[in-house]
PLY file of the C-alpha trace (Angstrom):
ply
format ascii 1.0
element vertex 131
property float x
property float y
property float z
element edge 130
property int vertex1
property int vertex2
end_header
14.60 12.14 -6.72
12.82 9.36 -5.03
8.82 9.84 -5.98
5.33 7.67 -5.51
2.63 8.72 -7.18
-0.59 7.20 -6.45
-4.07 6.84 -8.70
-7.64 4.63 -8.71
-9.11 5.92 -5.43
-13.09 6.87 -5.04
-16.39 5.87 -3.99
-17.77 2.73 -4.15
-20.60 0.82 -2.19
-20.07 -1.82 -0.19
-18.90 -5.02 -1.72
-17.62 -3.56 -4.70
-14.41 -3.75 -5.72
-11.28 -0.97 -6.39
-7.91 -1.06 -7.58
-4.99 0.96 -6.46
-1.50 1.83 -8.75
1.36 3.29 -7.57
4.11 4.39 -10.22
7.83 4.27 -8.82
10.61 6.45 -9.75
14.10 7.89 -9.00
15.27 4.61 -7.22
16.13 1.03 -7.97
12.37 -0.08 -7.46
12.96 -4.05 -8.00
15.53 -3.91 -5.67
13.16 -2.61 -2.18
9.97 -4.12 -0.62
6.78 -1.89 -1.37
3.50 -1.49 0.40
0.22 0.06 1.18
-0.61 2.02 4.42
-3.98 3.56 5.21
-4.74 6.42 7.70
-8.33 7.39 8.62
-8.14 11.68 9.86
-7.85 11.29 13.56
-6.09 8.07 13.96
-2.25 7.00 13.37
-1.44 5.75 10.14
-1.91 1.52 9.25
-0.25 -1.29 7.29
-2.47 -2.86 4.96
0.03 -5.38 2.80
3.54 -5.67 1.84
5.22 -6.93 -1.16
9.09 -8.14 -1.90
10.86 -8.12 -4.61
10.16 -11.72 -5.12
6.93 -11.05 -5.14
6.47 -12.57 -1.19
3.34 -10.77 0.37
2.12 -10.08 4.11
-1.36 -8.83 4.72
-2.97 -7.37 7.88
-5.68 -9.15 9.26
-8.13 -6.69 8.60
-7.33 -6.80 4.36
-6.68 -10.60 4.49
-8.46 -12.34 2.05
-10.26 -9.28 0.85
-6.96 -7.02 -0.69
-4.69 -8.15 -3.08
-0.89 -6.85 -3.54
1.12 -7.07 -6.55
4.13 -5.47 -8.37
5.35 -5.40 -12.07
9.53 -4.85 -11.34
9.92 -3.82 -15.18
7.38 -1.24 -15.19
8.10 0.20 -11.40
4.23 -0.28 -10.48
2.86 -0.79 -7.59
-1.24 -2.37 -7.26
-3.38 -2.96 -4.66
-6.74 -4.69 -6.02
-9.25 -4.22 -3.27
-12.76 -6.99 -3.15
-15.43 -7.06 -0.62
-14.70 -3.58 0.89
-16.46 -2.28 3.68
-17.19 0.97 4.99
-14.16 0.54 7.71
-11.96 0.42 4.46
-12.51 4.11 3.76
-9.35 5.86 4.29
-6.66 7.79 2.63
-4.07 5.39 1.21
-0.50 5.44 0.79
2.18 4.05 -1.30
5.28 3.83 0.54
8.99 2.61 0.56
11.86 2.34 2.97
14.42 4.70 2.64
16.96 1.99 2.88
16.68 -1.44 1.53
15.19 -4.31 3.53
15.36 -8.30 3.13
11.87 -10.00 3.31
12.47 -10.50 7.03
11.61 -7.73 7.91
8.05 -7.55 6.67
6.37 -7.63 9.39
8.05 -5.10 11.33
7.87 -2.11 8.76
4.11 -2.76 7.70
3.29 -2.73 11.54
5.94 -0.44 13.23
8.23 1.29 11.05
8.20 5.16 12.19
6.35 7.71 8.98
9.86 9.44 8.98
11.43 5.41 7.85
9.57 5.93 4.56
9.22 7.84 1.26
5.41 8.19 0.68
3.17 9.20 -1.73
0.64 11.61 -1.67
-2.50 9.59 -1.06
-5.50 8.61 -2.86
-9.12 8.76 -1.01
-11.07 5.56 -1.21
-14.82 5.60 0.54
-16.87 2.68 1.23
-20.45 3.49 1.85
-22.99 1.23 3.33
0 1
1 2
2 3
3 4
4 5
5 6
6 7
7 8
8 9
9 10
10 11
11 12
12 13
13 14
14 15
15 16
16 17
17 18
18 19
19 20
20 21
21 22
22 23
23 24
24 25
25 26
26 27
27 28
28 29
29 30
30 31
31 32
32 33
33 34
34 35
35 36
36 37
37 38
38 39
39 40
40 41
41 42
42 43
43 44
44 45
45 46
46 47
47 48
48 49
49 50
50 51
51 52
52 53
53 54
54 55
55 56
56 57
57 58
58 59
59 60
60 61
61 62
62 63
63 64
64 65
65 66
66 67
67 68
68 69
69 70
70 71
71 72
72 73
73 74
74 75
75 76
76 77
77 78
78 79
79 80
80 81
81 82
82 83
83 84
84 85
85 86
86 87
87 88
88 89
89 90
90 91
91 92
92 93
93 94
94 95
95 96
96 97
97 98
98 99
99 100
100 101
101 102
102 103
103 104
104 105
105 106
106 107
107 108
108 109
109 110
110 111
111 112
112 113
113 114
114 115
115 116
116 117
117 118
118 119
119 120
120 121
121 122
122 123
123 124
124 125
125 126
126 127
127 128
128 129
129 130
């Protein structure tokens, strides 16, 4: 059974820093691109970065510079390490993986348009940014 379970949310001010794990299990991790999605209540979920199995990365604009992704293949975890956040960071964030695998080519399309029902997701961690 495919599972991604999330930890390291909370509160922080702004400018501080947080950092994001993800552990993987149930599938042959090294073997699928993994990312981080954010969704604020109200509005439609959002791709913050993507990481290959080669350890490639894509960022939105919005995390660029700011958010860093990274993987350990051996251990099946997942990190996001999150600098200079900002109140418009504060969100519920998601692990996530295709259902299927995909070659680094397609990056760009599942961090901004694959469909919620294209991925297995975890259950979400709460960050908040306060001014």
């Amino acid at each position: 059974q495919v599972q991604l379970v999330e930890s390291g949310g909370g509160s922080v001010q702004a400018g501080g820093s947080l950092r994001l794990s993800c552990a993987a299990s149930g599938f042959k991790y090294s073997n699928y691109l993994m990312g981080w999605f954010r969704q604020v209540p109200g509005k439609e979920r959002e791709g913050v970065a993507v990481i290959n199995s080669d350890g490639s990365t894509l960022y939105a604009d919005s995390v660029k510079g700011r958010f860093t992704i990274s993987r350990d293949n051996a251990k099946n975890t997942l990190s996001l390490q999150m600098d200079s956040l900002k109140p418009e960071d504060t969100a519920i964030y998601y692990c996530a993986a295709p259902k299927i695998s995909l070659d680094k080519s397609w990056n760009k399309w599942w961090l901004m348009h694959s469909s919620p029902e294209f991925n297995v997701w975890g259950q979400g961690t709460q960050v908040t940014v306060s001014s």
